[in-house]
C-alpha positions in Angstrom: 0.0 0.0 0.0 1.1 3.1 -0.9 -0.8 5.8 1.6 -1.5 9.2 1.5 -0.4 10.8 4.7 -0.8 14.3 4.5 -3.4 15.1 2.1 -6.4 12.8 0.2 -4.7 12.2 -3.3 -8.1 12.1 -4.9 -8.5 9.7 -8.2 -8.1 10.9 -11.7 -11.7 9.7 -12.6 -13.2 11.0 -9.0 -14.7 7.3 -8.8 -13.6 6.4 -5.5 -10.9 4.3 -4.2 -10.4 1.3 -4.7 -10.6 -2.3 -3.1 -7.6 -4.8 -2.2 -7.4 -8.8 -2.2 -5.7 -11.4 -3.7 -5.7 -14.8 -5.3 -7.7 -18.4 -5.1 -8.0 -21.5 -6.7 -11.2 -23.8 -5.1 -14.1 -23.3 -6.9 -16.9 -22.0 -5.4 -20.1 -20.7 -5.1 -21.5 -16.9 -5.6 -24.3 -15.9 -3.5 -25.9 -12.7 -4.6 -27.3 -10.5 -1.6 -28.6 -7.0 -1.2 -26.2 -4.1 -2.9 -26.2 -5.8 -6.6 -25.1 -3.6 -8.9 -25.6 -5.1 -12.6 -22.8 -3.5 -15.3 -24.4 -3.0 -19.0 -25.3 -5.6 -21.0 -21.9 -7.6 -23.0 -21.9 -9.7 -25.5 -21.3 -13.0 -24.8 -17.4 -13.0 -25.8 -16.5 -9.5 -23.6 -14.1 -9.5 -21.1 -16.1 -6.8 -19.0 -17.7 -8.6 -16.1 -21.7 -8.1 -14.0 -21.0 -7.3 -10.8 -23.2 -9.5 -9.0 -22.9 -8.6 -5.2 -20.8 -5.8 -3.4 -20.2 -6.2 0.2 -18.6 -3.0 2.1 -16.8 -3.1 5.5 -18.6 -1.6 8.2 -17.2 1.2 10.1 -14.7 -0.2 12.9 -12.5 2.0 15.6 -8.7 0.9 14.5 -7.8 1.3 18.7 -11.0 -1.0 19.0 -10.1 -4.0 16.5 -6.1 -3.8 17.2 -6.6 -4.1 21.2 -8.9 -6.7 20.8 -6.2 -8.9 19.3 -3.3 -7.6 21.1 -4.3 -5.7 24.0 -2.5 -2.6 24.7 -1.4 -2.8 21.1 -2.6 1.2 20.4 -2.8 3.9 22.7 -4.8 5.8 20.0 -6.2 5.8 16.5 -6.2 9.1 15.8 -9.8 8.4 14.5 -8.6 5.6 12.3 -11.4 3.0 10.9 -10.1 -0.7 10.0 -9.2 -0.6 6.6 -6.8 -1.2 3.8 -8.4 -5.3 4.6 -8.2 -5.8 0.2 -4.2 -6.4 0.3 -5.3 -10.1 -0.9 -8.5 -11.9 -1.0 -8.0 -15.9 -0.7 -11.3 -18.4 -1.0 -12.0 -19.8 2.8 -14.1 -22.9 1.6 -17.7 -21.3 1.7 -19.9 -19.4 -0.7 -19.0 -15.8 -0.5 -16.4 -16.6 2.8 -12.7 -15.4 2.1 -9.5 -14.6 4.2 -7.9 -11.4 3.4 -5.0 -9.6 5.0 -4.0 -5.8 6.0 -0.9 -4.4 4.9 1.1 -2.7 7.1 -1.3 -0.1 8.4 -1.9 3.6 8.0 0.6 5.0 6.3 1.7 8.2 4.2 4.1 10.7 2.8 4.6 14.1 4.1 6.9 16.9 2.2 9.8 18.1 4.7 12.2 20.7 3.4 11.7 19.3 -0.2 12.0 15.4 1.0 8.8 13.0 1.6 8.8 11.2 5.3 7.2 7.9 5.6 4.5 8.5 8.6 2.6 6.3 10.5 0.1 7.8 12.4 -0.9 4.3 14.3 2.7 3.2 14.6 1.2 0.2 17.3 -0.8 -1.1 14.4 -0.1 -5.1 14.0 -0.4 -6.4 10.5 -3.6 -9.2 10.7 -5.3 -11.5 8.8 -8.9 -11.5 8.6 -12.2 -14.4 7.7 -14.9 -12.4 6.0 -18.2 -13.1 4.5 -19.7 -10.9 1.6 -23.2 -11.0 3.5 -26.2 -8.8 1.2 -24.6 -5.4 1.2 -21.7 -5.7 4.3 -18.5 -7.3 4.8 -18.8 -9.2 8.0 -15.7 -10.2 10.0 -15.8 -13.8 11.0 -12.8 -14.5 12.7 -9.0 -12.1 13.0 -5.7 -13.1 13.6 -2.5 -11.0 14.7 0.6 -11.7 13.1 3.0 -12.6 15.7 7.0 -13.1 16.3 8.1 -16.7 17.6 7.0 -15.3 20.7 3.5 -13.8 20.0 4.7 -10.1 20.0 2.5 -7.8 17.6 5.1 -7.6 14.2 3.9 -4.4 13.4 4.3 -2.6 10.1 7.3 -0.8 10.8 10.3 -0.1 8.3 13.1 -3.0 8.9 16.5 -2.0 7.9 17.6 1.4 8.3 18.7 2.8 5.1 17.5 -0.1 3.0 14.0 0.9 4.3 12.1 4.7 4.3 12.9 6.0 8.3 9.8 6.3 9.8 8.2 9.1 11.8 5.0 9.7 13.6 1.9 11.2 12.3 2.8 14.6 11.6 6.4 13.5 10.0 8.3 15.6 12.8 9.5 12.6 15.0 11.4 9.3 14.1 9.9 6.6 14.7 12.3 3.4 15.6 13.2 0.6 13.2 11.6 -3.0 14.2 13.4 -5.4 12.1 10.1 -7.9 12.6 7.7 -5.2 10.7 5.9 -6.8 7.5 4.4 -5.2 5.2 1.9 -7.5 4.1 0.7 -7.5 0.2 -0.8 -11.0 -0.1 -1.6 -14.1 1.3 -3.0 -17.8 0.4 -3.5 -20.8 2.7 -2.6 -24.0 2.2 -4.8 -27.5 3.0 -3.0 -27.7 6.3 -4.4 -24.4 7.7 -0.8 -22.7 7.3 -0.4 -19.3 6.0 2.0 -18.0 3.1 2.5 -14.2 2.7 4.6 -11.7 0.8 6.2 -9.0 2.0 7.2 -5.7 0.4 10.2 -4.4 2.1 12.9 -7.2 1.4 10.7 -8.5 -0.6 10.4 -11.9 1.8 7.9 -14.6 1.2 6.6 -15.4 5.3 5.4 -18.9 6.6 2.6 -18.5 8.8 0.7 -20.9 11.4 -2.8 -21.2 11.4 -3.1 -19.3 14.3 -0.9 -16.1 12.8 2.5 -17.2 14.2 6.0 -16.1 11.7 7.7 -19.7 11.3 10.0 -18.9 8.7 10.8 -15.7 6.5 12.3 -16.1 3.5 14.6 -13.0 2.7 17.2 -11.6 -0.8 20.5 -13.7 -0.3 22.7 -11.4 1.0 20.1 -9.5 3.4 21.3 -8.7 6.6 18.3 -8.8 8.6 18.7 -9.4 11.9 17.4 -9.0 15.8 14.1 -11.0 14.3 12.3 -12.8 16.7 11.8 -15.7 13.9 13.9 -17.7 12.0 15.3 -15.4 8.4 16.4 -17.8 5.4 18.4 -15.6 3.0 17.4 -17.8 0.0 16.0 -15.7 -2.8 17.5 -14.3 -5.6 20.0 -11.6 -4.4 18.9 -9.2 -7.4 16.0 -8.9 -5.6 17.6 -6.3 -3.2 17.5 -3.8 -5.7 13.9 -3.8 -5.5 12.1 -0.2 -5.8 11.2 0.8 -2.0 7.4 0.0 -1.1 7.4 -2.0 -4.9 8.8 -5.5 -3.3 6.5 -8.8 -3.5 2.8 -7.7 -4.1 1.1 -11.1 -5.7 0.9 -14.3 -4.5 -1.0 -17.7 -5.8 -1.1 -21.0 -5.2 -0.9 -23.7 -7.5 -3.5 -26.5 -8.0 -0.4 -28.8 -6.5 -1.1 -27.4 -2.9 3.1 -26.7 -2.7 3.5 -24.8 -5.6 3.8 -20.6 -5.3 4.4 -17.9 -7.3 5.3 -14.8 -6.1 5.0 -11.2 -8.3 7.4 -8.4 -7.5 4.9 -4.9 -7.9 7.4 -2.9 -10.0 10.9 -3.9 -12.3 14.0 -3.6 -10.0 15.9 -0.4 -10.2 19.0 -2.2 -12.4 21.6 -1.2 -13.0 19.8 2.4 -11.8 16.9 3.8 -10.2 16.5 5.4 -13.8 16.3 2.2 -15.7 14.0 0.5 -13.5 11.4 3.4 -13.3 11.2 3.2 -17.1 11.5 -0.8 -17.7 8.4 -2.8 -18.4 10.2 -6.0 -17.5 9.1 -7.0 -14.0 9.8 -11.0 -12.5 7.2 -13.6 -11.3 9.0 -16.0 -9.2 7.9 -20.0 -8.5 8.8 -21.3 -4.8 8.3 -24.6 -3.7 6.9 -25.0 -0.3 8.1 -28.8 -0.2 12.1 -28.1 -1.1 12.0 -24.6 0.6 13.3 -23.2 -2.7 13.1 -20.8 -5.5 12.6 -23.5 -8.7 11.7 -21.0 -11.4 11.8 -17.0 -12.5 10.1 -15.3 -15.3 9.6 -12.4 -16.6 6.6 -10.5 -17.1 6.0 -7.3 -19.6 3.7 -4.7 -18.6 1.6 -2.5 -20.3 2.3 0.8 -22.4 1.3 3.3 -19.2 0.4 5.6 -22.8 -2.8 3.6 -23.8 -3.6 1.5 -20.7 -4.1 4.8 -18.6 -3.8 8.0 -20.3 -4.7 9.9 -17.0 -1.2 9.1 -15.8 0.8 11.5 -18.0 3.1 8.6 -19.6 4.5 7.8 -16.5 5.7 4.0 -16.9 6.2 3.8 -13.0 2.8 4.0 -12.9 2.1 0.6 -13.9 2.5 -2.4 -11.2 1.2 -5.6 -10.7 -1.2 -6.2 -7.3 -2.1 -9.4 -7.3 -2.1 -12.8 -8.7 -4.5 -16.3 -8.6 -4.0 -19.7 -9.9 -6.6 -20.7 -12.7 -5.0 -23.6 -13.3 -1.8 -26.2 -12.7 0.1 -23.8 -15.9 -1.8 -20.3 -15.8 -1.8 -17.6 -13.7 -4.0 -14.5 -13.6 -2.3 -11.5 -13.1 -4.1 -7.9 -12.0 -2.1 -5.6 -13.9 -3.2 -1.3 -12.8 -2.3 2.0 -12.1 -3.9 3.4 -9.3 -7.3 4.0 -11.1 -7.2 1.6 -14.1 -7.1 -2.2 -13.9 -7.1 -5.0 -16.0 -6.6 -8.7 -15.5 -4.4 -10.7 -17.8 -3.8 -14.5 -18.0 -0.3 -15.7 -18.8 1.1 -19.2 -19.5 4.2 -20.5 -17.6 4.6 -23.3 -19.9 5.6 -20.7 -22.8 8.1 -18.7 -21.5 12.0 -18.5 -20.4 12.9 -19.3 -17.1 16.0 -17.3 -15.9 16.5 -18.6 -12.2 20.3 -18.2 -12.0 21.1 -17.4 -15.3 23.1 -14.0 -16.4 19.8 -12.3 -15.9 20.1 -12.5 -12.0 23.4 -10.8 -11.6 23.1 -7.0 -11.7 26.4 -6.5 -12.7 25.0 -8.0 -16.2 24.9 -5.6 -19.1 22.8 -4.8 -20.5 20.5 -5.5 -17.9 16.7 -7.5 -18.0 15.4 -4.1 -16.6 16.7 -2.3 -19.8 15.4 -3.9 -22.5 12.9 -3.0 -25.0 12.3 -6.3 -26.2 13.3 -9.5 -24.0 13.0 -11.7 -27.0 16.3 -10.0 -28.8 18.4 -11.0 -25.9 16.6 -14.8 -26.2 14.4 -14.2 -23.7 10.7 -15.3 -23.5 8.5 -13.1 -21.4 5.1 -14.5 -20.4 2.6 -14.3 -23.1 -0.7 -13.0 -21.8 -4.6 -12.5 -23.1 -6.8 -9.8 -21.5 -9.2 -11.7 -19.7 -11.1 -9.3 -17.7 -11.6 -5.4 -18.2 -11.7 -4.2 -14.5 -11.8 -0.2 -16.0 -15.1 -0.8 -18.0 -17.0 -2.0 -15.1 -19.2 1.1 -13.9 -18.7 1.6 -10.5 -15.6 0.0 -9.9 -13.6 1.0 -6.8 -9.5 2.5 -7.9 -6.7 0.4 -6.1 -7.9 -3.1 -7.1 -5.4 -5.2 -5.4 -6.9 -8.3 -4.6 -8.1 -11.0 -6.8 -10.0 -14.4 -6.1 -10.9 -17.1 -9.0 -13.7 -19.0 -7.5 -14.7 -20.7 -11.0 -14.3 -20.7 -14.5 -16.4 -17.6 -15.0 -16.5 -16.4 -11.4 -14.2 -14.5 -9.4 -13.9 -11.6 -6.4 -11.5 -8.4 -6.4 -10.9 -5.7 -3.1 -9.7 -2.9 -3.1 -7.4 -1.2 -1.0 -8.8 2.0 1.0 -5.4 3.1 2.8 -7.2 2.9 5.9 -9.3 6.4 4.6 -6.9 8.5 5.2 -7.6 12.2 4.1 -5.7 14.7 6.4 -5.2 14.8 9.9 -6.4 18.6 12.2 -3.3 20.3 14.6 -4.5 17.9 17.0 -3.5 15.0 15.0 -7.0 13.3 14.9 -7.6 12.0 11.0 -10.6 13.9 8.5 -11.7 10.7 6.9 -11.5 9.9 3.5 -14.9 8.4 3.1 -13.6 5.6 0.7 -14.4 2.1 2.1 -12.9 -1.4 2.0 -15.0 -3.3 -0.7 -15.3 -6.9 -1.8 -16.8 -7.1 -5.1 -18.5 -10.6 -6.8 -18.2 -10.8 -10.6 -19.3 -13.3 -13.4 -17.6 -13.2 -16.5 -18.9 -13.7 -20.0 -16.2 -16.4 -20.7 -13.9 -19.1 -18.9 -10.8 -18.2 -17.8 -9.0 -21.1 -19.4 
């Protein structure tokens, strides 16, 4: 999540914010309930999808839900709701039931002498995963879970490393804030048939092991990382590259494979190599494959994003504007990925089978040049990127919240997306108590007018 701190940075098509979750693979039911909203008729081969239900999270005192999980966890909330719940969306095994996960709480930017500070204005806030139900026109929590350290402290969503993560400050970005090296912030989850968590992570990135009941057992950081004074166990096992990811652009997407052991893992944005230049102007960003039975990295690929000129002209040409939020297993060799800016998104499918995999090849060494990051076309320097078909237009659905980062495939021609509210914040009064946003945490229900695969 990238917040807004100071000020409400309102959307380019003033049509709200938008909703967060992530990926699924069980089939299952949709139940329609009150709030349908039907989008205009398609044609039978569109890729625009009927909303069939929307379900919107009820108003919710942040102080209220964090101390009832950890108490004593925050002193104040500043007037904070519960929010920022659509970092992923994962089916929980029941019609219109999903878990979903909070990234790493409020957070913004404020502009000090020329330079933006990271603030967070509920710096107590602990990172938790959440069992929901779409019920008629609500979201209604069903069960929550704190994520915990080995010893069932609150992680919280502060910066790690200092200077390898943004320093963080209070509220009103006039105090620094300490550096917890446990802090996650959390961008997508799935669980597996054993009741066990898997997360990513944005600031290594790290790929995080969870119990059923919301325990770290294992984080899985860049080789080379030196993150320490964690009260879990840290495996530096992932590609080293990977520390030159773009700050708050780490691990975003998550899915699990049909297999029940196999993940893949999406980083937001294309690393900044060999510059930060380079990577805020390369298409080319990596999807790696993990497997949970070998606790290894087996596969990397790379995926090409959109022109940022014709899949959102609002944002100026600006290809660091384009990321990818979330991905879902439709089946055991396609993935589908939710490509967006903040207000425009669009869901592709892509097909491992057909493209290059680069785990440990020349392409993982930053000192290679030229590097992945700077090419214009993969496929001169023999590379395959993923090929991909737009399966669902997200931006021609009336209504449709911005920040779509969560995306469930319940069937072949049903699915759910959330959307991320950062919490609502708008801006905060000299007494540091928050004017709220008004945009809410939505899960939406959508059939499609074809199968995904």
């Amino acid at each position: 999540m990238r917040g807004s701190g100071g000020s409400v940075v309102a959307s380019r098509r003033l049509r709200g914010w938008a909703v967060a979750g992530l990926a699924l693979t069980v089939p299952l039911g949709i139940v329609a309930g009150q709030g349908v909203a039907s989008a205009a008729p398609t044609s039978a081969g569109s890729t625009v999808p009927t909303v069939v239900a929307t379900g919107t999270l009820p108003d919710t005192g942040l102080a209220e839900f964090s101390n009832g999980l950890i108490p004593g966890s925050v002193d104040t909330d500043r007037g904070v709701n519960l929010g920022g719940i659509g970092s992923d969306l994962y089916p929980a095994g029941r019609p219109n039931e999903f878990w979903t996960v909070t990234d790493r709480g409020p957070n913004g930017q404020i502009k000090v002498a020329g330079k933006n500070r990271r603030t967070f204005p509920v710096p107590g806030f602990d990172p938790a995963i959440l069992k929901v139900r779409v019920d008629g026109s609500a979201i209604k929590v069903l069960e929550s879970l704190p994520i915990t350290t080995a010893h069932g402290a609150a992680v919280t969503g502060l910066s790690n490393i200092d200077g390898y993560d943004e320093t963080p400050y209070t509220w009103d970005a006039q105090t620094k804030l300490p550096f917890n090296p446990n802090g996650l912030d959390t961008e997508g989850l799935v669980r597996t048939r054993s009741g066990e968590f898997w997360l990513v992570d944005e600031y290594s990135p790290s790929l995080l092991r969870i119990s059923a009941r919301g325990k770290v057992l294992a984080r899985y950081v860049p080789a080379g990382l030196k993150l320490t004074g964690t009260d879990y166990p840290v495996i530096p096992s992932l590609p080293a590259i990977l520390t030159n990811r773009k700050i708050n652009r780490g691990f975003e997407g998550i899915a699990l494979a049909p297999d029940g052991r196999t993940l893949y893992l999406a980083v937001q944005s294309p690393l900044l190599v060999p510059d930060t230049d380079t990577g805020e102007a390369s298409r080319n960003t990596r999807i790696l494959r993990f497997d949970t039975a070998k606790n290894k990295v087996t596969g990397e690929f790379v995926y090409r994003l959109e022109d940022v000129k014709t899949f959102d002209p609002s944002a100026d040409g600006d290809p660091a504007e384009m990321k990818v939020s979330s991905l879902a297993a439709v089946d055991e060799h396609t993935l589908l990925v939710d490509e967006r800016t903040d207000p425009v998104a669009r869901l592709y499918t892509v097909d491992l089978r057909k493209a290059t995999n680069i785990l440990g090849t020349a392409w993982d060494n930053a000192a290679t040049s030229p590097s992945l990051e700077s090419l214009a076309d993969p496929a001169t320097a023999g590379v395959t990127v993923l090929p991909k078909r737009l399966a669902v237009d997200l931006e021609a659905v009336p209504g449709m919240p911005d920040k779509i980062e969560g995306v469930a495939v319940l069937g072949p021609r049903t699915i759910a997306v959330a959307n991320d509210n950062d919490f609502g914040l708008g801006t905060f009064d000299a007494n540091g108590q928050l004017r709220d946003s008004g945009l809410k945490s939505k899960i939406l229900l959508l059939r499609l007018n074809h199968p995904l695969s």
